[in-house]
C-alpha atoms as a printed R data frame, in Angstrom:
    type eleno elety resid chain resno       x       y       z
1   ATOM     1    CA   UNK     A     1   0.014   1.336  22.967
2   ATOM     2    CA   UNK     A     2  -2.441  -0.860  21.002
3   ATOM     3    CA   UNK     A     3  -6.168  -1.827  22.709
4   ATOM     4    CA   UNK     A     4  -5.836  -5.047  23.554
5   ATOM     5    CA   UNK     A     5  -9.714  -5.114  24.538
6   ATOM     6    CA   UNK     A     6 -11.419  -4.534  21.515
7   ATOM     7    CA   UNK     A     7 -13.193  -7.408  19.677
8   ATOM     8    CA   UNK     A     8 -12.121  -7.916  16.106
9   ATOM     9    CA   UNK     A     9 -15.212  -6.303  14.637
10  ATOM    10    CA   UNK     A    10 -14.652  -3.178  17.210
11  ATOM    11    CA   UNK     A    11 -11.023  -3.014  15.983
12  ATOM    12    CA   UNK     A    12 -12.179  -2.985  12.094
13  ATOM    13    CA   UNK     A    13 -14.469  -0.141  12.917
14  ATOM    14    CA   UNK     A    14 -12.111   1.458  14.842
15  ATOM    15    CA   UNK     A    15  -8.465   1.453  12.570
16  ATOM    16    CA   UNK     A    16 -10.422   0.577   8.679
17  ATOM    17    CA   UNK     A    17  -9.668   4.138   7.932
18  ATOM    18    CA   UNK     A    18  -6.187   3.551   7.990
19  ATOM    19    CA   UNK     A    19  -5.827   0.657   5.090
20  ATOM    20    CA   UNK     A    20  -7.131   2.974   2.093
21  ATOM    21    CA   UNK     A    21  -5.342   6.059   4.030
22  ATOM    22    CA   UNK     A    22  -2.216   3.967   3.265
23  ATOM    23    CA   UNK     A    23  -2.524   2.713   0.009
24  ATOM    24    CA   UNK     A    24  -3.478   6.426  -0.694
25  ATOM    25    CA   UNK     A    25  -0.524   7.604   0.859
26  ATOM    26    CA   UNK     A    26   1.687   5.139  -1.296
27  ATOM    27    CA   UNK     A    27  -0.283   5.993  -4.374
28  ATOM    28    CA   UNK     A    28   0.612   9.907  -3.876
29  ATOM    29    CA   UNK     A    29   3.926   9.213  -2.602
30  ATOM    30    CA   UNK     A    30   4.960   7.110  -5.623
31  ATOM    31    CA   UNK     A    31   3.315   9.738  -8.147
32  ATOM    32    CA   UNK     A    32   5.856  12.435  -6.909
33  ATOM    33    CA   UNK     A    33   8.852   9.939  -6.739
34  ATOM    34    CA   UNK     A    34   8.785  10.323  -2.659
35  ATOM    35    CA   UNK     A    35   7.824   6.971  -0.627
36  ATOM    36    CA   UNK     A    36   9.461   7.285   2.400
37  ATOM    37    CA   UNK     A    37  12.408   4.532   2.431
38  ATOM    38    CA   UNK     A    38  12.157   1.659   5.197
39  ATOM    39    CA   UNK     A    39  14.611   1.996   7.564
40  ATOM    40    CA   UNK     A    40  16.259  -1.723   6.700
41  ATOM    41    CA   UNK     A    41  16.339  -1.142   2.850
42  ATOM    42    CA   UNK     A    42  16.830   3.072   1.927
43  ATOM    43    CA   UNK     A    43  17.276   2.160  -1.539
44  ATOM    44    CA   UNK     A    44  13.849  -0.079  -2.277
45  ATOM    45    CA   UNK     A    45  11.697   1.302  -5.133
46  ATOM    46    CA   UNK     A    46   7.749   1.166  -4.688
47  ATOM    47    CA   UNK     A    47   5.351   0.809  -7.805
48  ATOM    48    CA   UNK     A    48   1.889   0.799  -8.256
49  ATOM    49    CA   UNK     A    49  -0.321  -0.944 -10.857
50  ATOM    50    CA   UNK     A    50  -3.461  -2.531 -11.799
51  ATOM    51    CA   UNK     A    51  -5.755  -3.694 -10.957
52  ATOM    52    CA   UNK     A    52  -6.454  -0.516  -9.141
53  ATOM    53    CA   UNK     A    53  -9.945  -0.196  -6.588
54  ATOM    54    CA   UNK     A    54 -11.163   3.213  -5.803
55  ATOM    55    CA   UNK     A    55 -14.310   3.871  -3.674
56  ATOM    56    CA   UNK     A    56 -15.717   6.958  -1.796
57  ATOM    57    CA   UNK     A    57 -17.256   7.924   1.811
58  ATOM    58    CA   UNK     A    58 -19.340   5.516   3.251
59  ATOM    59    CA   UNK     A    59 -22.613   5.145   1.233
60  ATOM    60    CA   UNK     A    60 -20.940   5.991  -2.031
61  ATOM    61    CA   UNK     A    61 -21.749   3.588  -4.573
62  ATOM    62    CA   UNK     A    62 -19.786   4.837  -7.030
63  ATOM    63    CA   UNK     A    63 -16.460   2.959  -7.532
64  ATOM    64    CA   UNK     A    64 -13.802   3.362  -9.744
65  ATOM    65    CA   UNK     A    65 -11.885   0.095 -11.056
66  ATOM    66    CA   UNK     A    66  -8.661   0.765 -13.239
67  ATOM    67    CA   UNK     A    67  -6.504  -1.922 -15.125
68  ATOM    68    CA   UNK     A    68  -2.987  -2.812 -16.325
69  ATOM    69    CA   UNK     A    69   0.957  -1.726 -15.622
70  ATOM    70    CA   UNK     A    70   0.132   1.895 -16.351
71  ATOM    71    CA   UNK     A    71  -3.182   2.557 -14.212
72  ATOM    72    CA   UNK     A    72  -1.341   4.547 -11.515
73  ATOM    73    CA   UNK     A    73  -0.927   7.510 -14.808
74  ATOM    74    CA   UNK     A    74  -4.427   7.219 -15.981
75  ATOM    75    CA   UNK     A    75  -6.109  10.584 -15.725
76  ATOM    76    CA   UNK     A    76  -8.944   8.632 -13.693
77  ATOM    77    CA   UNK     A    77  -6.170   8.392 -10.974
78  ATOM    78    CA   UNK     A    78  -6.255  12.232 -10.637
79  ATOM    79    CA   UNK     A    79 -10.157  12.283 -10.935
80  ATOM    80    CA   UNK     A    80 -10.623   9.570  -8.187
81  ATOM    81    CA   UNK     A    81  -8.422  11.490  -5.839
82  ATOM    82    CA   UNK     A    82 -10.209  14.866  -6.763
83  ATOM    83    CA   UNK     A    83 -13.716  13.207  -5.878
84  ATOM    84    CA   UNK     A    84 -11.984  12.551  -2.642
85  ATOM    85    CA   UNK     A    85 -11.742   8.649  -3.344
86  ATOM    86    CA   UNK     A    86  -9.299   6.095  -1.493
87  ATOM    87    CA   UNK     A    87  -7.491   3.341  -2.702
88  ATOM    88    CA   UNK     A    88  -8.556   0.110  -1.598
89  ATOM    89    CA   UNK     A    89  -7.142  -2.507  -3.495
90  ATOM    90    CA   UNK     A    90  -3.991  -2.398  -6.014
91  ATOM    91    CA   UNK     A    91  -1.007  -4.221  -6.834
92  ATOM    92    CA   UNK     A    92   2.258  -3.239  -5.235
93  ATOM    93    CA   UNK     A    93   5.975  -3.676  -6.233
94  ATOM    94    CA   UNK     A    94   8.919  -3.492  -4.069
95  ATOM    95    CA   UNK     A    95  12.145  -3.554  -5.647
96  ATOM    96    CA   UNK     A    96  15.061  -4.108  -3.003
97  ATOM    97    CA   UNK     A    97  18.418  -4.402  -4.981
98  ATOM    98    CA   UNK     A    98  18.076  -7.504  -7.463
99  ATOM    99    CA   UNK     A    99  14.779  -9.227  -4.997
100 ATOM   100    CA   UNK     A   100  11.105  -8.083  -6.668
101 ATOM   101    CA   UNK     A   101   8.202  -8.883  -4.286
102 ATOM   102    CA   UNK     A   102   4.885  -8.506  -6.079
103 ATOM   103    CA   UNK     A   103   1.432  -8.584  -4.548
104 ATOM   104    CA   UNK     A   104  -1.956  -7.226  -4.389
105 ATOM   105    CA   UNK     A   105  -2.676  -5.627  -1.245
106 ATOM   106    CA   UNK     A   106  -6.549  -5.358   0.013
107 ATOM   107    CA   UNK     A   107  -6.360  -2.159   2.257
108 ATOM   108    CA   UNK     A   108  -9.312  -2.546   4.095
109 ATOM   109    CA   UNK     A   109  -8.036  -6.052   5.655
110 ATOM   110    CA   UNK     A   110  -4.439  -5.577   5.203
111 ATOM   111    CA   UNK     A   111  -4.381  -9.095   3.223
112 ATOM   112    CA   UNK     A   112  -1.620  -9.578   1.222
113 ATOM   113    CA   UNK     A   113  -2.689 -11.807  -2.087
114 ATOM   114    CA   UNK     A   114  -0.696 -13.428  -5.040
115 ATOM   115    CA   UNK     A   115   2.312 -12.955  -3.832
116 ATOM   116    CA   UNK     A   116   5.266 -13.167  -5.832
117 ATOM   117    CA   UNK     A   117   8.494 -13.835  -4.056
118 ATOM   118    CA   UNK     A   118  11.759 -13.825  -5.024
119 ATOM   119    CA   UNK     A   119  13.233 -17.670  -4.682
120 ATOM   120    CA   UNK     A   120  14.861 -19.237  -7.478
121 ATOM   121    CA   UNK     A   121  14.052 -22.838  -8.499
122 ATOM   122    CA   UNK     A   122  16.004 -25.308  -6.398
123 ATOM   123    CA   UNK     A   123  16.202 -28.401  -6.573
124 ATOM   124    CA   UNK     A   124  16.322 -29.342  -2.496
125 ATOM   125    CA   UNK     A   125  12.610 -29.005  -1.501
126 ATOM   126    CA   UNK     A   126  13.828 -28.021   1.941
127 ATOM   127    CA   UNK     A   127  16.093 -25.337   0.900
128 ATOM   128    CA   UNK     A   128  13.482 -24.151  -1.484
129 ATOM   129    CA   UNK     A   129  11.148 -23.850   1.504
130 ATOM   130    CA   UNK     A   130  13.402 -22.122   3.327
131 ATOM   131    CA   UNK     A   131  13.814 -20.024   1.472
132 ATOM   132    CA   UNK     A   132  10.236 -19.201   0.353
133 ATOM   133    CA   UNK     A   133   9.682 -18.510   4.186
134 ATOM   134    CA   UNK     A   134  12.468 -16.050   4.347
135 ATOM   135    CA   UNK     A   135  11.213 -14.134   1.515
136 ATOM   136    CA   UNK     A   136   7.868 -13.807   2.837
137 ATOM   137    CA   UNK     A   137   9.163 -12.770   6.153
138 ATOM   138    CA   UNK     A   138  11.404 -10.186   4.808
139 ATOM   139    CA   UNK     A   139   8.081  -8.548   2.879
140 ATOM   140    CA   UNK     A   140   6.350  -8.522   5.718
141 ATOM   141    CA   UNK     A   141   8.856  -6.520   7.305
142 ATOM   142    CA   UNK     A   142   9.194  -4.155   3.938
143 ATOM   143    CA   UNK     A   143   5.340  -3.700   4.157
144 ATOM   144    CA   UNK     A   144   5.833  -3.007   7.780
145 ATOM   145    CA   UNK     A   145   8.144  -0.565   7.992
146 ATOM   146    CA   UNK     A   146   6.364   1.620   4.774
147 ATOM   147    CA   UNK     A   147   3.061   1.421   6.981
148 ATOM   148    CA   UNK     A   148   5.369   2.542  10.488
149 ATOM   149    CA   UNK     A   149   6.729   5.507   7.613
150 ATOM   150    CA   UNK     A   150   2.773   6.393   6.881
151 ATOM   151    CA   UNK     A   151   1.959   5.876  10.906
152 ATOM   152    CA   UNK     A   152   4.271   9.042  11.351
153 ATOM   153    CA   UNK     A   153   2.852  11.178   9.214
154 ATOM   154    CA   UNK     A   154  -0.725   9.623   9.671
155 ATOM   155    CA   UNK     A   155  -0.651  10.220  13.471
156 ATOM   156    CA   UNK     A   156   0.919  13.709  13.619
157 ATOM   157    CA   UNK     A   157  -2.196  16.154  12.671
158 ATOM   158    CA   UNK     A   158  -0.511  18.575  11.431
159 ATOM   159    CA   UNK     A   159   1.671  16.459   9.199
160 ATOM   160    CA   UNK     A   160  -1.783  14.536   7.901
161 ATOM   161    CA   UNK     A   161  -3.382  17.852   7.065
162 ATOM   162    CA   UNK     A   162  -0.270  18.682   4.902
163 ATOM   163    CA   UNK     A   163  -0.204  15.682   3.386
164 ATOM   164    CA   UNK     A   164  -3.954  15.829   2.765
165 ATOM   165    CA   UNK     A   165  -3.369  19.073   1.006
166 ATOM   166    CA   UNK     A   166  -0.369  17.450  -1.078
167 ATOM   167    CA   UNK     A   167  -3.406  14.706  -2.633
168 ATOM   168    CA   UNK     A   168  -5.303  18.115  -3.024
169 ATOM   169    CA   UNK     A   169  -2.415  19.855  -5.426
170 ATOM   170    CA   UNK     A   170  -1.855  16.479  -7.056
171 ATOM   171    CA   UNK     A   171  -5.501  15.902  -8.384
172 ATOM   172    CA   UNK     A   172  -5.953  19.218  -9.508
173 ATOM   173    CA   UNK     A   173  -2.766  19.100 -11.020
C-alpha cells in the first residue's frame, strides 16, 4: 500500500498534510468528548494542552501560539480553527486505566518529544529499563492506532468532508 520509492523529502511533500490534519482531528474530537477509542484500549482518555502551535496555508505568516493546561478552551482555539488554521504542535495525554503517557507531539514530523512514561522507580536498573522500553512501545502503539482511527475517516472523502464541516460548526460555535 505505501510507496516504497519515494525519497524522504518526496514523502514529506507528499503525506505533511496529514500530521496537522491529525492533531486537528484530535483537537476537535476531544472538544466534543468523541476520539475514536484504539482498538487495544476502548476505555483510554485523550487530552490536549499547551503549549499549543497553530499556523495557516502555506505562505501564512500568521501563527497562533497558546499556553498552559487549559489552552484547548481558550476562545483563540475556536478563532484558529475559524481562520482555517491546523494544529501543529501540542501536548497530548493518554490516560489508559491507572498508566498516563504525556508528550508533545510535532505534527508535521510525527516526533514524539518529552515523553513521560509511566514506570515507577525501581531499584534493578535492568528491570527499570525494561520496563521504560515497554512503556514506550505500548505508546507507540496508542499513537498508532488513534492515527489508523483518523486514517479512516481521513481517507474516505465523504467522511473527511463531514468531518471538515464538524471543525466548521465547532468554530462558529
Amino acid at each position: 500500500m505505501a510507496e516504497t520509492n519515494l525519497s524522504p523529502l518526496e514523502a514529506y511533500e507528499k503525506y505533511a498534510a496529514l500530521g496537522p490534519d491529525f492533531l486537528t482531528f484530535l483537537l476537535v474530537r476531544i472538544l466534543e468528548e468523541d476520539v475514536p477509542p484504539p482498538p487495544s484500549e476502548p476505555g483510554l482518555k485523550v487530552d490536549i494542552q499547551g503549549p499549543m502551535l497553530f499556523t495557516g496555508d502555506e505562505g501564512e505568516a500568521r501563527k497562533v501560539t497558546l499556553a498552559g493546561e487549559e489552552a484547548a478552551g481558550a476562545p483563540e482555539v475556536l478563532s484558529a480553527l475559524r481562520q482555517g488554521k491546523r494544529l501543529r504542535r501540542a501536548k497530548l495525554i493518554l490516560t489508559a486505566v491507572t498508566d498516563t503517557y504525556a508528550f508533545a507531539l510535532d505534527a508535521d514530523t510525527f516526533d514524539l518529544k518529552g515523553i513521560k512514561l509511566p514506570v515507577p522507580p525501581i531499584p534493578d536498573l535492568d528491570e527499570y529499563l525494561s520496563m521504560r522500553v515497554q512503556s514506550t512501545q505500548r505508546l507507540l502503539q496508542l499513537v498508532d492506532e488513534l492515527f489508523e482511527n483518523f486514517l479512516e475517516v481521513r481517507l474516505t472523502p465523504a467522511e473527511w468532508k463531514s468531518e471538515l464541516a464538524r471543525w466548521k460548526k465547532l468554530a462558529k460555535g
